[in-house]
Structures are given as structure tokens and as C-alpha cells.
C-alpha positions as CSV (number, residue, x, y, z in Angstrom):
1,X,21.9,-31.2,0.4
2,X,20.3,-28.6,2.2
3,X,18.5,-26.6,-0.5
4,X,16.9,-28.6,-3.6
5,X,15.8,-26.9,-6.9
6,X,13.9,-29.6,-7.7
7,X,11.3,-27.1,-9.2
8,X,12.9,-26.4,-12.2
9,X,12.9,-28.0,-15.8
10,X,15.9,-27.9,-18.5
11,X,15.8,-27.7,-22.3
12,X,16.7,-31.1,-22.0
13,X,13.8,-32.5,-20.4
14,X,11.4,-31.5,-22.6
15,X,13.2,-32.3,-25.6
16,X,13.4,-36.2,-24.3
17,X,9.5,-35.6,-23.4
18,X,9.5,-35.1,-27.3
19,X,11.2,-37.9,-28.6
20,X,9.4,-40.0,-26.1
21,X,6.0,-39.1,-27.2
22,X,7.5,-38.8,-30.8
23,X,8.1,-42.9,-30.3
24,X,4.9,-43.5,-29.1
25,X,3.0,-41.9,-31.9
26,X,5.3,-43.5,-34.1
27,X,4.8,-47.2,-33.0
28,X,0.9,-46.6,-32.9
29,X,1.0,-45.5,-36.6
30,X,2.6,-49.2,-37.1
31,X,0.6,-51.1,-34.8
32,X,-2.4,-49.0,-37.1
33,X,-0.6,-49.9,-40.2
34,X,0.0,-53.1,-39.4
35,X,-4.0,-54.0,-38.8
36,X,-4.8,-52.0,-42.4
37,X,-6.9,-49.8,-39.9
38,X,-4.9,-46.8,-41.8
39,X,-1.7,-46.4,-44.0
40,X,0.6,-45.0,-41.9
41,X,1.9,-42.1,-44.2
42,X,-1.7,-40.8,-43.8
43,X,-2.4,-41.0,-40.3
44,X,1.0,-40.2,-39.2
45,X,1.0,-36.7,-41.6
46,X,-2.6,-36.3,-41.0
47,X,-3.7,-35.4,-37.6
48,X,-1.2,-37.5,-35.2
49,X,1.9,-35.7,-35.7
50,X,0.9,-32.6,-33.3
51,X,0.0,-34.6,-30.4
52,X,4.0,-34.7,-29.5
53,X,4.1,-30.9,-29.7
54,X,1.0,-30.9,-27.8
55,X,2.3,-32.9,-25.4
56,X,5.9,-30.9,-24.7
57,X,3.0,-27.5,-24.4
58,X,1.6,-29.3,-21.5
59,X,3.9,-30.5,-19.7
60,X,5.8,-26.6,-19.7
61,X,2.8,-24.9,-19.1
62,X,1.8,-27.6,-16.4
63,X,5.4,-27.5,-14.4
64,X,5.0,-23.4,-15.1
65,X,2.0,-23.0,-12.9
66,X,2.3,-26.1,-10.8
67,X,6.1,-24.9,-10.2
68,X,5.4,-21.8,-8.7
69,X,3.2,-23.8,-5.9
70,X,6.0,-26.2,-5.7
71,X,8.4,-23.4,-5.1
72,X,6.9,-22.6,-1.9
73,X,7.2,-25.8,-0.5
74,X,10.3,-26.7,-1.5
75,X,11.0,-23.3,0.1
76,X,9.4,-24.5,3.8
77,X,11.1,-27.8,3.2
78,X,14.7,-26.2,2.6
79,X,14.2,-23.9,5.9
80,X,13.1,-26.8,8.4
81,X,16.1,-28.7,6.8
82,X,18.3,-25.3,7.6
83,X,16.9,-25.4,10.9
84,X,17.3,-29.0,12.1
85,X,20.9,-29.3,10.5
86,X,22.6,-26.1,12.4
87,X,20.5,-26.7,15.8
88,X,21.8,-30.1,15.7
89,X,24.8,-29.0,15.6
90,X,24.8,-26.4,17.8
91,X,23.0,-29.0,20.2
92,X,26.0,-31.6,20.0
93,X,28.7,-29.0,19.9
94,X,28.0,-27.2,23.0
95,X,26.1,-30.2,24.8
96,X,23.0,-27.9,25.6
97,X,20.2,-29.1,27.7
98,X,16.5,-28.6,27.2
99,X,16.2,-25.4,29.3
100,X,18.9,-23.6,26.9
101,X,17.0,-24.9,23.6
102,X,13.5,-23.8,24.9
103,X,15.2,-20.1,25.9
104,X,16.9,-20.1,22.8
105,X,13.2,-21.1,20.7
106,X,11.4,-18.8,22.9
107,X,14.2,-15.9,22.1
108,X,13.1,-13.3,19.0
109,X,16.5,-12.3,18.7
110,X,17.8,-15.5,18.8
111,X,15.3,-16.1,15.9
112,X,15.9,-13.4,14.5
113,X,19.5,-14.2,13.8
114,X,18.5,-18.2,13.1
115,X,16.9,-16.4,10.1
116,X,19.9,-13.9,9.3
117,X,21.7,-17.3,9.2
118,X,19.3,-18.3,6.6
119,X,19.2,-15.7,4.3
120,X,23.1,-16.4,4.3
121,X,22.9,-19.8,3.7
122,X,20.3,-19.4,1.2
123,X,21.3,-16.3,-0.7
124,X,25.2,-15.8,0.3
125,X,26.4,-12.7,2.2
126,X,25.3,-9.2,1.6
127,X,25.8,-6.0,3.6
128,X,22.8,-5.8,5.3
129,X,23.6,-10.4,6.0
130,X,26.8,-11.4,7.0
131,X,28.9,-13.7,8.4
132,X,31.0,-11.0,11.2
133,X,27.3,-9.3,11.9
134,X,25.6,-12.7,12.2
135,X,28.4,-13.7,15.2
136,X,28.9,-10.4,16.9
137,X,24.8,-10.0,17.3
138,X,25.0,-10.9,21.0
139,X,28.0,-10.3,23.5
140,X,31.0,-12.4,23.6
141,X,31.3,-15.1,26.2
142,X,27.3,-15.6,26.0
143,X,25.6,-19.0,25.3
144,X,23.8,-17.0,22.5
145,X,27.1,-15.7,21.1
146,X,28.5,-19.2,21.2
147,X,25.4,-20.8,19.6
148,X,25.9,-18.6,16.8
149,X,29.4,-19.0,16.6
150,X,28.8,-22.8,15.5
151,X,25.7,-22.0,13.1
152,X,28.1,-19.1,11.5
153,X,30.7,-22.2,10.8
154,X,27.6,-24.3,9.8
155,X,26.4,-22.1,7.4
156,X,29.9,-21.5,5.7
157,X,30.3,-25.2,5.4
158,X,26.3,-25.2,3.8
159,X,27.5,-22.4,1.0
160,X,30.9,-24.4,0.0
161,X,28.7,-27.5,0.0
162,X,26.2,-25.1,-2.2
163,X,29.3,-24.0,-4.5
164,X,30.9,-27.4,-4.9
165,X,27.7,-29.1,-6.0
166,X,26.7,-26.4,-8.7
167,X,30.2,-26.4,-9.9
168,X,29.8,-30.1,-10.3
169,X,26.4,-29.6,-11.6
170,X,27.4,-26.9,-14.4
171,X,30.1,-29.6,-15.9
């Protein structure tokens, strides 16, 4: 998949981080027990009980900052995955030679509209980012218009890939 939200936490996994450490603690207190180092009732009710708790509060603050770093590389990661998918395409659709890619990488509109293409991918269409804007952004008949013609198909197929998966995901 193109864009990965690996970033992100559910309810879920910290409440299995709980019952993990929770097992843990637990099995300590009998290994304890078991040696007559301590009863369990008392070291389990004393001062052992909070280090589950202590643990889940770690592990949300720690993917709560560390997240936020991760974010922006997931971020990078999702673009140059963008990028490589629809100029692959666009390279085997239209059987373009070296020249045309290093005019079309050297081109600022051309970017410009590689990142338009993005945004849509990414984010879904707006006013300002859409699909008829993205194709007519050069004139018709040009390599350009062409080129963006495929990566406009691309990116459709990217967003019902997008949809399908979260649909999947949600049940």
C-alpha cells in the first residue's frame, strides 16, 4: 500500500500491553512466593501492582512523542513510494526514454503537478486539487498532458485502493 499509518496506536494495544505486563508481575509474585522470599498477597498489593500501569504510561507517552518524529518519516517514505509507483507507470505506459524523464524531473511545472497529484492521492480531491485540473494543467496532445493523464488514472486507482483497505480495516 502506498500510504502506511503505522504511527498510530489503538485502545487495544495498550490494553494487551496491560495484561502482558499484568502477567508478568503476576508470575514474579509466584516465582517470589514460591522461594518464601515474600507472600505473594503482600508484595503483589504492596508496591508491584503499579508497575503495569506504569508501564501502559510509558509506552503512550513514548509512541506520543516518538510518533510525531515517526510521522515525518513515514510521511517522506509515503511520497517516494507515490513517486516511484506513478513514474513507473507513466515510464511503461508511454515507453519514454531518458531524455523525456530528465525534461520531465528538471520541469517545475511538471513537479508542480507530480505534487498536485499527491496531495490527491494523499488527502482526496478538493477545489483548489483535483482530478480535471490535475489533467488539463498542460495542453492536450503534449507528452506532459499525456504523462499526467496516466498518473491522474494512477492516483484514482491509489484512492479506491485507500478506500477499500480502510473499509476492510474498520470491520
Amino acid at each position: 500500500m502506498v500510504f502506511e499509518d503505522k504511527h498510530k496506536k489503538s485502545l487495544q494495544y495498550y490494553v494487551y500491553s496491560f495484561v502482558a505486563a499484568m502477567v508478568v508481575v503476576v508470575i514474579y509474585g509466584w516465582v517470589l512466593d514460591y522461594r518464601g522470599e515474600a507472600t505473594f498477597e503482600t508484595w503483589f498489593f504492596g508496591e508491584y501492582i503499579l508497575y503495569p500501569f506504569l508501564i501502559v504510561i510509558f509506552l503512550f507517552v513514548y509512541h506520543k512523542l516518538i510518533g510525531k518524529t515517526r510521522y515525518k518519516i513515514n510521511e517522506a517514505n509515503n511520497e517516494a513510494r507515490f513517486l516511484l509507483r506513478v513514474s513507473k507507470k507513466a515510464v511503461d505506459e508511454l515507453e519514454l526514454s531518458e531524455e523525456e524523464i530528465e525534461v520531465f524531473r528538471n520541469s517545475p511545472p511538471f513537479q508542480k503537478a507530480l505534487y498536485m497529484a499527491y496531495q490527491i492521492a494523499r488527502y482526496g480531491e478538493t477545489d483548489e486539487h483535483n482530478y480535471e485540473r490535475l489533467r488539463n494543467q498542460f495542453r492536450p496532445g503534449t507528452l506532459e498532458h499525456k504523462a499526467l493523464e496516466v498518473i491522474a488514472d494512477d492516483v484514482r486507482e491509489i484512492r479506491e485502493e485507500r478506500d477499500k483497505f480502510r473499509k476492510k480495516r474498520r470491520k
